[in-house]
C-alpha positions as semicolon CSV with decimal commas, in nm:
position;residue;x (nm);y (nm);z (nm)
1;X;-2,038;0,282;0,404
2;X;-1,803;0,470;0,634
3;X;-1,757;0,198;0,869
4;X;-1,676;-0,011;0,559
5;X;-1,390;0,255;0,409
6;X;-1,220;0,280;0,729
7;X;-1,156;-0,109;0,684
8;X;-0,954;-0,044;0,355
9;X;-0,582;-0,013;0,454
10;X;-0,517;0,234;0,203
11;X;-0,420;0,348;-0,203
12;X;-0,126;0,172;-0,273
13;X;-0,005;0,487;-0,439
14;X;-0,088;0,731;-0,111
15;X;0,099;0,522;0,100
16;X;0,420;0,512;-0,147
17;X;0,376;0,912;-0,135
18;X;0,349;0,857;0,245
19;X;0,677;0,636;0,253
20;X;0,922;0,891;0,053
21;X;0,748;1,198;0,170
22;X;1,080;1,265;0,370
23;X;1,283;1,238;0,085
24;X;1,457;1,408;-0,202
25;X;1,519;1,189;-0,479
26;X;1,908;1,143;-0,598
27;X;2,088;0,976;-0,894
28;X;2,150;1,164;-1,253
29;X;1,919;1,299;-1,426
30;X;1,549;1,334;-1,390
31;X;1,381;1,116;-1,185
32;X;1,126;0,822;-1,307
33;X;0,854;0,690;-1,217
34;X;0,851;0,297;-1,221
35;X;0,549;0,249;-0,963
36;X;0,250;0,255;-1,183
37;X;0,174;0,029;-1,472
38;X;0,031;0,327;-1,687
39;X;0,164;0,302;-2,066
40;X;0,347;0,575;-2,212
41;X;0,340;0,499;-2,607
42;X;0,101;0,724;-2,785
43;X;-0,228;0,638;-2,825
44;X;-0,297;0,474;-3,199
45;X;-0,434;0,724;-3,468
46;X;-0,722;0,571;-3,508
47;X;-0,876;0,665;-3,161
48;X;-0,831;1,027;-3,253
49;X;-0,996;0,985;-3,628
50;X;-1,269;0,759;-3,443
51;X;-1,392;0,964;-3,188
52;X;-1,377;1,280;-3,428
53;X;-1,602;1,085;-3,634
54;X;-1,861;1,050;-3,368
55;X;-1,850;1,352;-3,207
56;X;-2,241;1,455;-3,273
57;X;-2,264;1,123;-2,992
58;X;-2,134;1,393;-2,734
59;X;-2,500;1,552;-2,710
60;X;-2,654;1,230;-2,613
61;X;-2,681;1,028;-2,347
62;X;-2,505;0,726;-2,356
63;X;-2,688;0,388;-2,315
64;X;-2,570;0,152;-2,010
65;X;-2,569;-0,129;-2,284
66;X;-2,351;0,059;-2,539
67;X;-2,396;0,023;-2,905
68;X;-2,437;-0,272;-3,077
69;X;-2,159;-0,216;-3,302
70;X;-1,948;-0,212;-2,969
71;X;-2,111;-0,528;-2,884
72;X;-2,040;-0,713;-3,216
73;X;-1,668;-0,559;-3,239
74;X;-1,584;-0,697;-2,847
75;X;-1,760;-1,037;-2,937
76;X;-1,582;-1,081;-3,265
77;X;-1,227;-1,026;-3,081
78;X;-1,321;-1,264;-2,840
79;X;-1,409;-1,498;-3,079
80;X;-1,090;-1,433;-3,304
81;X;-0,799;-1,413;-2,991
82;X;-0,960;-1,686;-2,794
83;X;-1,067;-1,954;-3,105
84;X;-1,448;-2,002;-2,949
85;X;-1,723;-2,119;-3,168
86;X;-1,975;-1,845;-3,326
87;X;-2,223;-1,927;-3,118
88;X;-2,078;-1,913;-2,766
89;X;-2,085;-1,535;-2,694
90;X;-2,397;-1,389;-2,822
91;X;-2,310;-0,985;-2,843
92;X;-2,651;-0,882;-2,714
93;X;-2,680;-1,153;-2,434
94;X;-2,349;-1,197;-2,307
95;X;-2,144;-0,865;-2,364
96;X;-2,166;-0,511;-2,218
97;X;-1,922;-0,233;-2,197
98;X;-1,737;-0,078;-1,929
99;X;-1,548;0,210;-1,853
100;X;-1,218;0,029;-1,800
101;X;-1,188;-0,310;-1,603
102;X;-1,176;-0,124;-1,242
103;X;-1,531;-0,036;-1,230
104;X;-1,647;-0,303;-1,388
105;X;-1,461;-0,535;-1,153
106;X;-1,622;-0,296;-0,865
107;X;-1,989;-0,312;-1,017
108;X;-1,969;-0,696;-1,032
109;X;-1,968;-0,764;-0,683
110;X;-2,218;-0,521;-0,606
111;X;-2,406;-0,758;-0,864
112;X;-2,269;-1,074;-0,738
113;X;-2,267;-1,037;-0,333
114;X;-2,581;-1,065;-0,158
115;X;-2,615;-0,960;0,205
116;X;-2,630;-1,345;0,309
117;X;-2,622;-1,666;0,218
118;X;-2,855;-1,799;0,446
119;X;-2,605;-1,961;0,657
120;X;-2,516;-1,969;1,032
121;X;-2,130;-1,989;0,926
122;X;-2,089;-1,601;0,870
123;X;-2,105;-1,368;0,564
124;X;-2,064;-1,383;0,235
125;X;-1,710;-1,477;0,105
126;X;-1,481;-1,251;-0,159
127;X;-1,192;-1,482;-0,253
128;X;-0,925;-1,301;-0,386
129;X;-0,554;-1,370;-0,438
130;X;-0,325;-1,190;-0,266
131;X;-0,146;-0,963;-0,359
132;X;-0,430;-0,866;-0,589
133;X;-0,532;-0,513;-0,779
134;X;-0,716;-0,304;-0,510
135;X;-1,006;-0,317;-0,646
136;X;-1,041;-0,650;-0,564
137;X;-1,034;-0,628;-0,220
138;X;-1,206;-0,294;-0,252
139;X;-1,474;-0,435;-0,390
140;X;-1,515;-0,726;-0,148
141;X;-1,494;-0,521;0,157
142;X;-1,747;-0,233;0,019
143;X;-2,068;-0,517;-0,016
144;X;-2,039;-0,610;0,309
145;X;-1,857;-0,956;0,242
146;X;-1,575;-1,159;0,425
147;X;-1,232;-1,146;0,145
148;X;-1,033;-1,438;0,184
149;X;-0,719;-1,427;0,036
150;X;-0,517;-1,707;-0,127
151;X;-0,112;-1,608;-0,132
152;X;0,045;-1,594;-0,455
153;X;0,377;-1,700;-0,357
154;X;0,680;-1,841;-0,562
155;X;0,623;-2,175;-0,428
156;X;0,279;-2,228;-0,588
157;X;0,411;-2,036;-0,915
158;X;0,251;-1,711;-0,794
159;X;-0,099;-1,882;-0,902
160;X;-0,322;-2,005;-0,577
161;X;-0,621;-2,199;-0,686
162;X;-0,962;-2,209;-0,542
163;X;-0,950;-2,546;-0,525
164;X;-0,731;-2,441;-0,209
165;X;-0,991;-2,328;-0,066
166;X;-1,245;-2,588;0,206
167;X;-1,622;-2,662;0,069
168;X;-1,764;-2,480;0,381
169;X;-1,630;-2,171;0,300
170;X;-1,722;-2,251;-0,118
171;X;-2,070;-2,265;-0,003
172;X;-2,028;-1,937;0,171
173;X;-1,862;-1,765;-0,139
174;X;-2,037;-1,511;-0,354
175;X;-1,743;-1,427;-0,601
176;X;-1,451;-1,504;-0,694
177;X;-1,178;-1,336;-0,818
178;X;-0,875;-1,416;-1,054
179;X;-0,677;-1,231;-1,240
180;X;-0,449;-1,393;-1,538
181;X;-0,215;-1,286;-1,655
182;X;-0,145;-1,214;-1,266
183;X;-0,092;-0,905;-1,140
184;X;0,208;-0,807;-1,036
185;X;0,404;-1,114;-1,133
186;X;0,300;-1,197;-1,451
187;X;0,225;-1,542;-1,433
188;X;-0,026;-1,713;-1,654
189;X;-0,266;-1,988;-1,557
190;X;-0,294;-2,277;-1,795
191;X;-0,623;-2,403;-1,939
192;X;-0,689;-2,675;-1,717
193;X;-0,644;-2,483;-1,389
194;X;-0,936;-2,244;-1,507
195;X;-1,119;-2,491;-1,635
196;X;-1,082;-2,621;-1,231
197;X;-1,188;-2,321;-1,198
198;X;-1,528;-2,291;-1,333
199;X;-1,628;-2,634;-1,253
200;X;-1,577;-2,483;-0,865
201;X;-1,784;-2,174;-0,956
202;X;-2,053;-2,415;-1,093
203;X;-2,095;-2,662;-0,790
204;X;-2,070;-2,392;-0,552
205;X;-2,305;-2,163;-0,712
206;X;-2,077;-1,861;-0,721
207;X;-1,924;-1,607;-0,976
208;X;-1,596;-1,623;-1,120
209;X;-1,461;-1,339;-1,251
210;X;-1,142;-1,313;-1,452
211;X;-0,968;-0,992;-1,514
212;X;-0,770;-1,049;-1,836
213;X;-0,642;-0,680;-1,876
214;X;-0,285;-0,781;-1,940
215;X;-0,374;-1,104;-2,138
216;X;-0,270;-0,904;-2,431
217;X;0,119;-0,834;-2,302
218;X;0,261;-1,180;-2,321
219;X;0,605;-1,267;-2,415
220;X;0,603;-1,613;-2,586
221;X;0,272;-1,784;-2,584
222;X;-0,050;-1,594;-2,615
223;X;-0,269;-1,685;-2,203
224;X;-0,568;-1,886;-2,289
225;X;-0,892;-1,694;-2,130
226;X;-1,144;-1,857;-1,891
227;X;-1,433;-1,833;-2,214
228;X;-1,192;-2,092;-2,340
229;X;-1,213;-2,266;-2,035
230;X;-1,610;-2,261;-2,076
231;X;-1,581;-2,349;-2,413
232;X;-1,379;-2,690;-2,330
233;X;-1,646;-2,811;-2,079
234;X;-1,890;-2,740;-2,286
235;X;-2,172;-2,613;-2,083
236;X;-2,209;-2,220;-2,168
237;X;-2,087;-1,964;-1,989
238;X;-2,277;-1,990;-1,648
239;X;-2,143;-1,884;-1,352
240;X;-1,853;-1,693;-1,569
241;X;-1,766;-1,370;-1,656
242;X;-1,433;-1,266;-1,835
243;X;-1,324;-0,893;-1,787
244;X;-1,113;-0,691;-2,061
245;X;-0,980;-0,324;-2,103
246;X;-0,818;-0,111;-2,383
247;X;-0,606;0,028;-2,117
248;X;-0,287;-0,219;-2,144
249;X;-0,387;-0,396;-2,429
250;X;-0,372;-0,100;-2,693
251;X;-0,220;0,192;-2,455
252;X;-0,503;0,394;-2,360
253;X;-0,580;0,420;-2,007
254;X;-0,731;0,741;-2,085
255;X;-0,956;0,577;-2,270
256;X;-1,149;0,404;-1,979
257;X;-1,317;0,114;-2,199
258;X;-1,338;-0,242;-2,159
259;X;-1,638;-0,473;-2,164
260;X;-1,790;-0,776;-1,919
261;X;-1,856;-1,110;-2,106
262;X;-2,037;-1,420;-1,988
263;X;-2,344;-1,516;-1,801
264;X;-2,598;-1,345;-1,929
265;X;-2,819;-1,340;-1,593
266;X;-2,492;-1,110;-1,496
267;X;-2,468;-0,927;-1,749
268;X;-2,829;-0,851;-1,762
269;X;-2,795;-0,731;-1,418
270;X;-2,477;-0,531;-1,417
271;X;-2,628;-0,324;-1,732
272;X;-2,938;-0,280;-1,515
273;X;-2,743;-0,141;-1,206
274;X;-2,526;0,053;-1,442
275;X;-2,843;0,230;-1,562
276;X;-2,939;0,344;-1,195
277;X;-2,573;0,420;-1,066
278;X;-2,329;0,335;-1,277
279;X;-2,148;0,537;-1,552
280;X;-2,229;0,447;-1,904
281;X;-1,965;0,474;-2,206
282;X;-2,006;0,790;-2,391
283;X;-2,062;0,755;-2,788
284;X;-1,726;0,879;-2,920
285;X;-1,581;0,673;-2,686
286;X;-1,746;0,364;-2,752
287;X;-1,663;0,463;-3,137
288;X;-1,269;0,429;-3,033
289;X;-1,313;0,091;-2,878
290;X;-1,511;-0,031;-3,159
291;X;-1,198;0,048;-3,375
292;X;-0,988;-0,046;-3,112
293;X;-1,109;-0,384;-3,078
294;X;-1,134;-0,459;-3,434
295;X;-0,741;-0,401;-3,519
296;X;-0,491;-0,651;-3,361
297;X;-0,194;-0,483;-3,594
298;X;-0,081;-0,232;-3,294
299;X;-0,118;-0,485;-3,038
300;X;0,139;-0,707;-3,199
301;X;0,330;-0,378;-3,164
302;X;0,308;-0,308;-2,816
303;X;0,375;-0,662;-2,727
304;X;0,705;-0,585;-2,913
305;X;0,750;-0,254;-2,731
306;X;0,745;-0,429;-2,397
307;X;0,919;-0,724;-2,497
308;X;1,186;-0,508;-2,526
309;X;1,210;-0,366;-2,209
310;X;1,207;-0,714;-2,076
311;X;1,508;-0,795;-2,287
312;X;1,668;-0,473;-2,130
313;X;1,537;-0,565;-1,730
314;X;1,699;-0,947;-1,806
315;X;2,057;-0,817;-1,934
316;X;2,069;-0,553;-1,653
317;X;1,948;-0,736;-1,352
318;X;1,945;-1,121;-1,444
319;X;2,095;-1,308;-1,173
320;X;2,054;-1,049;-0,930
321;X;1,705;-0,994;-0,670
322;X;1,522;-1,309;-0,758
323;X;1,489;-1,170;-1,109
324;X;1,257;-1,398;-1,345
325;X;1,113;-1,327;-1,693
326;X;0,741;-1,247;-1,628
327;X;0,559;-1,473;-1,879
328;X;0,304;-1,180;-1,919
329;X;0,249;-0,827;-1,823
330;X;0,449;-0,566;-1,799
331;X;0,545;-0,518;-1,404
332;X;0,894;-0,653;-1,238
333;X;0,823;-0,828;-0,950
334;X;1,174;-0,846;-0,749
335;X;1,307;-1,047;-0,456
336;X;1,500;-0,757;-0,241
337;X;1,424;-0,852;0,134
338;X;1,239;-0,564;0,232
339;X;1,053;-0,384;-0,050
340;X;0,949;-0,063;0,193
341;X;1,317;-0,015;0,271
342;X;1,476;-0,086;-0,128
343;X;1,164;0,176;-0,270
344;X;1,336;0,461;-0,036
345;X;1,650;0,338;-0,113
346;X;1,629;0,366;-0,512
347;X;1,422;0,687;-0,448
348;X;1,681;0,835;-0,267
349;X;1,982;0,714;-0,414
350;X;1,866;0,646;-0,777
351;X;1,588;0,845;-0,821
352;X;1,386;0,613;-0,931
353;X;0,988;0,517;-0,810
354;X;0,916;0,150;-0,750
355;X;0,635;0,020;-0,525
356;X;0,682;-0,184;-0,230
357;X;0,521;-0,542;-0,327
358;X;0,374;-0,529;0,053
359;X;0,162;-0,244;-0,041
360;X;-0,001;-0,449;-0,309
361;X;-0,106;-0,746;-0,031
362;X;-0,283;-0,753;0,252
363;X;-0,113;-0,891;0,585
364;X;-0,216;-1,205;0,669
365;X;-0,355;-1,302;1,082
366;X;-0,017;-1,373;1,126
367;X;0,163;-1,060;1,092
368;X;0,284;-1,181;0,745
369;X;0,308;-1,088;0,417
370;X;0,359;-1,267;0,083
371;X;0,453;-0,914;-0,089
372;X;0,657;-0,783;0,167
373;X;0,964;-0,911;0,029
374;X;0,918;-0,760;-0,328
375;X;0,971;-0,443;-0,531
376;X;0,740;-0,430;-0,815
377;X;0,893;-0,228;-1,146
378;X;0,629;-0,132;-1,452
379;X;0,867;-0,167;-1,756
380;X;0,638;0,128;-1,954
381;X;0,855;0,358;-2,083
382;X;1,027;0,380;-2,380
383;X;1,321;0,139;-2,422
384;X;1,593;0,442;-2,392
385;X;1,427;0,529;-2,073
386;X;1,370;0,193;-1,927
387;X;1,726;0,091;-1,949
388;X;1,889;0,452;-1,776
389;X;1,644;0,406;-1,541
390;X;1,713;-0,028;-1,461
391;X;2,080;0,061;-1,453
392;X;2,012;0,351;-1,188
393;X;1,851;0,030;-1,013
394;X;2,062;-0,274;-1,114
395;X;2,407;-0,034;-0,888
396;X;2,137;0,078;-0,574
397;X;2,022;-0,304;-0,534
């Protein structure tokens, strides 16, 4: 496992503390932080009145399955956002929660990757686009597996496909994973290209796993979600698993809840390694979500609360560093030649935090970088905030 960490290049936020470390920040006023996509609203009332509500759940031990109110609540949301029949996603086959989509993403390829693949060629395969959340690549490295990452550049719409990808290294492939809305750019994958997808996953015999944490934050047209996909072709949900959290989506990282949906041989299994050495969802907690997931009326609200900001970021820096309306999400993603060199810049000019996009990529054999280029901005604070703070940026860039 050591050898294993030492191949990670690093947190993305370490090595941003790393890169200013020499620094003072500059500019009026108090500095802020634009470098992590963590939501500032408050949290809606209803967590607090849930969890207060279940507190007796605090002196027991949480099962790895959750409750089956959880269950039914995640299902029926799925069910409602996404349009799929009744019968497609069965709330005690095909559902199970998780403490926010990071470890869930993390568990699944300990589920997902075995140590071979009983070929000569090499080692299991991770695919991955890049750049990607680090769990991703986290994940991939920790079982023992080969990533291979696909560049999400601007020329294939920031959305690389598997299909990219040669059927000798398919056969060697384990997982797969996508993540749509993307992260950072915000660009959304339409229905066909996942249904692509899954077909892949199916004839190759691997896992495709979706992370769908922003699908929530979308500006014009809700992102369709790969269980659409699977409802389309028609032939379950094998091979499939969708990933969602309550982190974006209702603005409570705190929180740390989401669920895994989809093949239930998956499922099955990550519940069963979450009982062993995994963490389970406490009661009260699972009591939130279960609220959470059942009310769509502050959703609509954050989406309105970010949509703002993105009104703000387009009337302060359209026209200027490759700036582009994300279709989704919440995150900038900005064309400024060298994103290590404009993140000390702003820091030290503008005081303002931003993460170099090449921290959020891995370089390729090459020497290159498809992030290097980019500053990505999280547009979370309130609208007041957001627009001192993209002025600060739209006079330092």
């Amino acid at each position: 496992m050591n050898r294993q960490l030492d191949l990670l290049q690093g947190y993305p936020f370490q090595r941003l503390n790393g890169l200013l470390a020499d620094l003072d920040s500059g500019g009026p006023g108090e500095p802020v932080v634009l470098s992590i996509g963590e939501p500032q609203r408050p949290p809606p009332d209803l967590v607090r009145r849930a969890i207060d509500g279940a507190a007796a759940a605090w002196g027991r031990y949480p099962p790895a399955a959750g409750t089956a109110e959880f269950r039914r609540a995640a299902a029926a949301w799925l069910r409602r956002r996404f349009g799929l029949a009744p019968g497609l996603v069965d709330p005690d086959r095909h559902v199970a929660p998780s403490p926010g989509s990071r470890e869930g993403l993390f568990m699944l390829a300990l589920v997902a990757v075995p140590r071979r693949l009983g070929s000569a060629a090499g080692p299991p395969v991770v695919i991955l686009p890049n750049p990607y959340y680090h769990t991703y690549d986290g994940a991939a490295v920790m079982t023992g597996a080969e990533p291979l990452l696909l560049d999400a550049t601007a020329e294939n719409g920031f959305r690389p496909e598997l299909g990219e990808v040669d059927a000798g290294t398919l056969a060697r492939t384990a997982l797969a994973y996508l993540c749509n809305p993307t992260n950072p750019q915000g660009a959304i994958y339409d229905l066909e290209q996942l249904k692509a997808a899954v077909r892949l996953a199916r004839r190759h015999g691997f896992i495709l796993a979706v992370d769908e944490c922003y699908s929530e934050i979308y500006d014009a047209e809700p992102p369709p979600g790969v269980l659409q996909a699977c409802a389309e072709l028609g032939a379950g949900l094998d091979n499939v698993v969708a990933l969602h959290s309550l982190s974006k989506r209702s603005g409570v990282p705190g929180l740390r809840s989401g669920f895994v949906a989809g093949d239930d041989h998956v499922i099955e299994r990550f519940v069963k390694l979450i009982g062993y050495g995994g963490v389970a969802t406490p009661g009260p907690v699972l009591a939130a979500a279960t609220a959470l997931w059942g009310d769509d009326a502050h959703v609509a609200e954050n989406r309105a609360y970010y949509r703002a900001n993105h009104d703000i970021a387009e009337r302060l820096l359209g026209g200027r560093a490759g700036f582009a309306r994300p279709a989704a999400g919440f995150f900038l993603w900005l064309e400024v030649g060298d994103g290590e060199a404009a993140a000390r810049r702003l820091w030290r000019q503008a005081g303002v935090k931003a993460m170099p996009g090449g921290y959020m990529a891995s370089d390729r054999a090459d020497g290159g970088n498809p992030g290097r280029r980019y500053l990505r901005l999280a547009l979370v604070h309130e609208p007041a905030v957001t627009e001192a703070a993209l002025a600060r940026v739209a006079a330092h860039l």
